[in-house]
C-alpha positions in Angstrom: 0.0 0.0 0.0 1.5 3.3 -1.1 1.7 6.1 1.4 0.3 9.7 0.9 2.4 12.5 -0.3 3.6 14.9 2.8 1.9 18.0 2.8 4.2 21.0 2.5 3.2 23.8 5.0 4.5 27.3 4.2 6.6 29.6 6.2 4.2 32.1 8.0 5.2 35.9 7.1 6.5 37.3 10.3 6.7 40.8 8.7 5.4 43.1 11.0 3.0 45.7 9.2 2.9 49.1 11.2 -0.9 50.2 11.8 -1.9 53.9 11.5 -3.2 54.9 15.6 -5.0 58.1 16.6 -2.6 59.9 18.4 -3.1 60.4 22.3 -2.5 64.2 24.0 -1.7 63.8 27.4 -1.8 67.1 29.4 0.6 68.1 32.5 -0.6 67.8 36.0 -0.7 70.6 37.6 -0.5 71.8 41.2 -1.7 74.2 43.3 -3.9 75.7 39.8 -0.5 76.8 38.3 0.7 74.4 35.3 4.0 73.0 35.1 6.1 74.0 32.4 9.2 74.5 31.2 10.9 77.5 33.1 12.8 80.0 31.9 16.6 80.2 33.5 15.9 83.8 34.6 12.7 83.2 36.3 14.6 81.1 38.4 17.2 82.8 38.8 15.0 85.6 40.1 12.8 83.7 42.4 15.8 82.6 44.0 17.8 85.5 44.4 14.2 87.3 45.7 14.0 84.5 48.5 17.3 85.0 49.4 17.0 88.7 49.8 13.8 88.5 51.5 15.1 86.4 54.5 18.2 88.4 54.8 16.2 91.6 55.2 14.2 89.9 57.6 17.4 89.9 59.8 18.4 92.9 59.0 15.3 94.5 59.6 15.1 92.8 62.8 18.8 94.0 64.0 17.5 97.9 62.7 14.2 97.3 64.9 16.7 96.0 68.1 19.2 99.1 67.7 16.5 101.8 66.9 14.9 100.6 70.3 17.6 101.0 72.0 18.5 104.2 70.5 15.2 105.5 71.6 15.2 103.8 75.3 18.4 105.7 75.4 17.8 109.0 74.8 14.2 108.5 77.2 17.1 107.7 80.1 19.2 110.2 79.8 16.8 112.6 79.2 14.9 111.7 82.6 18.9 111.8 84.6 18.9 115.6 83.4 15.6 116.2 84.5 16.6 114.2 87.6 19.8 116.0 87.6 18.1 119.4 87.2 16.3 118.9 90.3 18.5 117.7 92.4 21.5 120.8 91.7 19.3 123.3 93.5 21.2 125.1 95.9 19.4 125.5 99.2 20.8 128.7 100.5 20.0 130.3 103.9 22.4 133.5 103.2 21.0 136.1 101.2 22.2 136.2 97.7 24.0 139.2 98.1 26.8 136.6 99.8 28.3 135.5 96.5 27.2 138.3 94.1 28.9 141.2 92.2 32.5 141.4 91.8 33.9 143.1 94.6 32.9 140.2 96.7 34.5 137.7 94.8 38.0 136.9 96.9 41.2 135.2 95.0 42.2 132.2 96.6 45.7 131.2 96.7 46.0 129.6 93.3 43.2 132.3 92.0 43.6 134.9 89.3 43.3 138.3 90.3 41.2 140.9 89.0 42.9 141.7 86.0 43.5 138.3 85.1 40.0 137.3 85.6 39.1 140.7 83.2 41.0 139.6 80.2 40.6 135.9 80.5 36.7 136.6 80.4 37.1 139.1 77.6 38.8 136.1 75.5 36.6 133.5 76.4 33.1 135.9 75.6 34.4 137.2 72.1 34.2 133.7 71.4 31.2 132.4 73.1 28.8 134.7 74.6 27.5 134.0 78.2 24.6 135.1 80.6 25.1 136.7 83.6 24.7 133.4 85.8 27.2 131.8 83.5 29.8 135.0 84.4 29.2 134.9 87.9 30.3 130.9 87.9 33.7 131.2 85.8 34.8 134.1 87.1 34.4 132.0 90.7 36.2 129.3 89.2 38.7 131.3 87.9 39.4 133.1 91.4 39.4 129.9 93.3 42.0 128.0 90.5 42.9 129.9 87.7 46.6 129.5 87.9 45.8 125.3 88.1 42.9 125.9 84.6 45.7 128.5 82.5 49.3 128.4 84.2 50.3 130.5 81.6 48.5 133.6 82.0 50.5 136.2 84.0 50.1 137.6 87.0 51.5 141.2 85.9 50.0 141.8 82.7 48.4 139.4 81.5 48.0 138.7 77.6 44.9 138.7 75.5 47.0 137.1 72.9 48.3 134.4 74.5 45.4 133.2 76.0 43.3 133.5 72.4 46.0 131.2 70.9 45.4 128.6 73.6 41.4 128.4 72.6 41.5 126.0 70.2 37.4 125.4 70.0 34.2 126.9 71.5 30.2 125.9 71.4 27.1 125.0 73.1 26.1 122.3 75.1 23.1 120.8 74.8 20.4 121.8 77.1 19.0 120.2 80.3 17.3 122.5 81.6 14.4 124.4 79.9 15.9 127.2 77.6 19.7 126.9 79.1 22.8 126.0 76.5 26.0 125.8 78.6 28.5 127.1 77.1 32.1 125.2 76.9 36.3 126.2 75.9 38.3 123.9 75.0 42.0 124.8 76.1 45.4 123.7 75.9 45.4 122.4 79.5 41.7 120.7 79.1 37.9 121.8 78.6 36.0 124.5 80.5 32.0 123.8 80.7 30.2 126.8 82.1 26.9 126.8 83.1 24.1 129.3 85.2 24.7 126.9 88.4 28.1 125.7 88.6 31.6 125.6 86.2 33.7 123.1 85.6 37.2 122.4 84.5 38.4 119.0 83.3 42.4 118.5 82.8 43.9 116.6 80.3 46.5 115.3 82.4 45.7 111.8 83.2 44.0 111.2 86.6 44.3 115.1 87.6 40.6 115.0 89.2 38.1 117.9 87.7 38.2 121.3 88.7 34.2 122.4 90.4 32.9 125.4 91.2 28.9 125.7 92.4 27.7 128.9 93.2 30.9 130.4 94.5 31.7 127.2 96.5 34.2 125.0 95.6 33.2 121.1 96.9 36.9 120.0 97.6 39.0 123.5 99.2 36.5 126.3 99.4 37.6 130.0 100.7 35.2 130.1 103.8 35.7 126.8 105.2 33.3 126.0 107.3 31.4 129.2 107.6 31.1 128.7 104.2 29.6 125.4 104.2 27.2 126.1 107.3 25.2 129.2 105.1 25.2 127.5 101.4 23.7 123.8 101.4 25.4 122.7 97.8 23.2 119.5 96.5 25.8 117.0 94.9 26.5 117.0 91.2 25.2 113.8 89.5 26.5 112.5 86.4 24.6 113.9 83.5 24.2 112.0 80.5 24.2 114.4 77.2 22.5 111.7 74.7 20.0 113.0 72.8 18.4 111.7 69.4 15.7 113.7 67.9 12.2 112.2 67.6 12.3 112.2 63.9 15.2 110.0 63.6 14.1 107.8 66.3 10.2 107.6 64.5 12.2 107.1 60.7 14.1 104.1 61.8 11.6 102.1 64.1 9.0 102.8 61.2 11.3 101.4 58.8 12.3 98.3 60.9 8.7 97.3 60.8 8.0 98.4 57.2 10.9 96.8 56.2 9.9 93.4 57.9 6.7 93.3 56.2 7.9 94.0 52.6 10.6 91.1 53.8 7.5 88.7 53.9 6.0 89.8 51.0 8.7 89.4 49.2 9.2 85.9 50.1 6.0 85.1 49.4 6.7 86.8 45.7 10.0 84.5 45.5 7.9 80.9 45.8 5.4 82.2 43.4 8.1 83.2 40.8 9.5 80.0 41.3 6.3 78.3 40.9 5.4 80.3 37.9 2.8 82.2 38.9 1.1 84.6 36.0 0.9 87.4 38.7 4.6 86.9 39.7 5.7 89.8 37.4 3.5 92.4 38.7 3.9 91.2 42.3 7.7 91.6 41.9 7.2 95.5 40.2 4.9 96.3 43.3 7.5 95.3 45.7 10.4 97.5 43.7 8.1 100.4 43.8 7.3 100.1 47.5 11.2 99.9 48.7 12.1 102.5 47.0 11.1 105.3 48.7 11.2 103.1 52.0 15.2 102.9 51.5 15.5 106.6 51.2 13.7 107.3 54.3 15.8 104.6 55.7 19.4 106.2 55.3 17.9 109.7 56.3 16.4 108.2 59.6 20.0 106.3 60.1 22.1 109.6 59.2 20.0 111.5 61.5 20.2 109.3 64.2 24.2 108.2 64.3 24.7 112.1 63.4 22.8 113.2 67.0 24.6 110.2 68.8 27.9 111.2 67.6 27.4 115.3 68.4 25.0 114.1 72.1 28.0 111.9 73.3 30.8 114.3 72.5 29.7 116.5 74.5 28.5 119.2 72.0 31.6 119.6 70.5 31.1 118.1 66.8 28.4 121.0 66.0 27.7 120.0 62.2 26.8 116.3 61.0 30.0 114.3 61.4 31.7 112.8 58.2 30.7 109.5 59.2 27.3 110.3 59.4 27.2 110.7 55.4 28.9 107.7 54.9 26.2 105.4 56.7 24.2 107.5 54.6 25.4 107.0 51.5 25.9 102.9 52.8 22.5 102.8 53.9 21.0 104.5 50.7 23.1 102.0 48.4 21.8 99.0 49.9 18.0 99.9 49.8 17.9 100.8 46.4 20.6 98.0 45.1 18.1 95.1 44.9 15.2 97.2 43.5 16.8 99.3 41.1 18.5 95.8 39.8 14.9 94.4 39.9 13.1 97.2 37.9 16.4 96.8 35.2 15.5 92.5 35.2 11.8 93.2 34.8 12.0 95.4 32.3 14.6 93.4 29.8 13.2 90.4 30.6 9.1 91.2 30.0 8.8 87.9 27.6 10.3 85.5 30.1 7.0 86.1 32.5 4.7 86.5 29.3 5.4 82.6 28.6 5.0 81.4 32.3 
């Protein structure tokens, strides 16, 4: 019996034929309502340089709050010591006045000028700075009781207007602690003479030499009347009076701007994340803050210049009269660090319009 023929099975075609699909659009998730996309180099370099700015004038806002406070706690305490000061320097006296008025009662002690001396010494000392008639009365006491120790080198014989001119090197005003009174002081080549209606005194500049007082015609350490002297005039002791003063402007200029300052801080942090999360308003929140500091940064360095200028001139006694070099240069520092960021923000904004267009 034959057998069938095999059957022959063909190769099956394993050519893949490609198949036309619909495309698919997939959409980005987004978070928060802002979409993701691809952002811009600039944008993120700004929203990172605005959040780094924004917490560093956070602290610096809160170290300008800190000092203005205690700028302004500062000049409340001193001013309450000269009011406390004030008070206390009145001279209980149970002589009448006549005791240690006029001229012809006032007595040279042994290392005293005499008249004459006392007459051109006060003639130099008034064509510089002017004083009231209190204010005579107390140098030319101090000058009777230890003028030779205050200018050793005025003579006893004739004395000279000239010599004693080119040892007064400065004059001025102190500043006042008592309602309407300026003392006056001289500064000299053997120290610094303050004068005021109620007492005058002389401070050396020899190291340790202890100050020179006169109050009311008594002097507290070797006074001409001994203890007579001390049993008629009841002299209240002389406190320590503090001179630091800042004026309320400066003081209200920086505290305002320490709090100001802090909030714009904030708001600009707030500004930095939305930059970086590409908000659409991040643009014009950015231009608001730059318009806002602006003006905030120059009222800044005013407040600052006014307030180191007054705590330079209060603590030196009065004798820096006009706003001290260093003053303007906090000024100008102050003013260059406000407007840095914005100015440099306005510039960004402005050449960079289309990369906030796109977000």
């Amino acid at each position: 019996m034959s057998q069938p023929d095999p059957i022959e099975i063909a190769p099956a075609d394993t050519t893949v034929v490609p198949r036309r699909v619909l495309p698919v659009s997939y959409s980005t998730p987004a978070y928060g309502g802002y979409a993701i996309r691809q952002r811009p180099p600039i944008v993120t370099a700004m929203g990172t340089i605005a959040v780094i700015v924004a917490v560093l004038s956070l602290l610096t806002s809160a170290i300008c709050g800190v000092v203005a406070l205690g700028m302004f706690v500062g000049s409340q305490m001193a001013a309450a010591s000269r009011t406390l000061a004030a008070s206390r320097a009145v001279v209980a006296q149970t002589t009448p006045p006549a005791t240690i008025a006029g001229p012809a009662q006032i007595k040279a002690g042994p290392r005293g000028f005499n008249m004459q001396q006392r007459s051109v010494v006060m003639h130099v000392l008034e064509s510089a700075q002017a004083l009231s008639a209190g204010q005579q009365t107390q140098l030319e006491q101090l000058l009777a009781r230890r003028g030779q120790d205050i200018m050793p080198f005025v003579s006893g014989n004739s004395p000279s207007p000239q010599l004693v001119r080119a040892n007064l090197s400065d004059s001025g005003r102190i500043a006042s602690y008592k309602g309407g009174e300026r003392a006056a002081y001289y500064v000299i080549g053997t120290g610094k003479l303050e004068i005021y209606s109620d007492r005058a005194v002389f401070f050396p500049n020899t190291p340790g030499a202890p100050a020179i007082r006169i109050q009311n015609g008594i002097d507290p350490d070797d006074d001409l009347g001994g203890a007579a002297s001390r049993a008629n005039v009841n002299v209240a002791p002389t406190l320590p009076v503090s001179t630091y003063a800042i004026r309320p402007a400066a003081t209200a200029l920086t505290m305002i701007d320490a709090i100001l300052s802090g909030g714009l801080a904030i708001y600009l942090l707030v500004v930095g994340i939305l930059v970086l999360r590409q908000s659409p308003r991040s643009r014009g929140l950015q231009l608001a803050f730059a318009i806002l500091k602006t003006p905030l940064a120059i009222l800044c360095a005013f407040g600052w210049m006014w307030a180191i200028s007054d705590s330079i001139t209060s603590t030196s006694g009065g004798t820096i009269t006009s706003p001290p070099g260093v003053a303007q240069t906090w000024f100008v520092i102050f003013l260059v660090i406000g407007l840095a960021y914005p100015l440099a923000l306005l510039i960004a904004l402005r050449m960079n319009r289309s990369a906030f267009t796109s977000v």
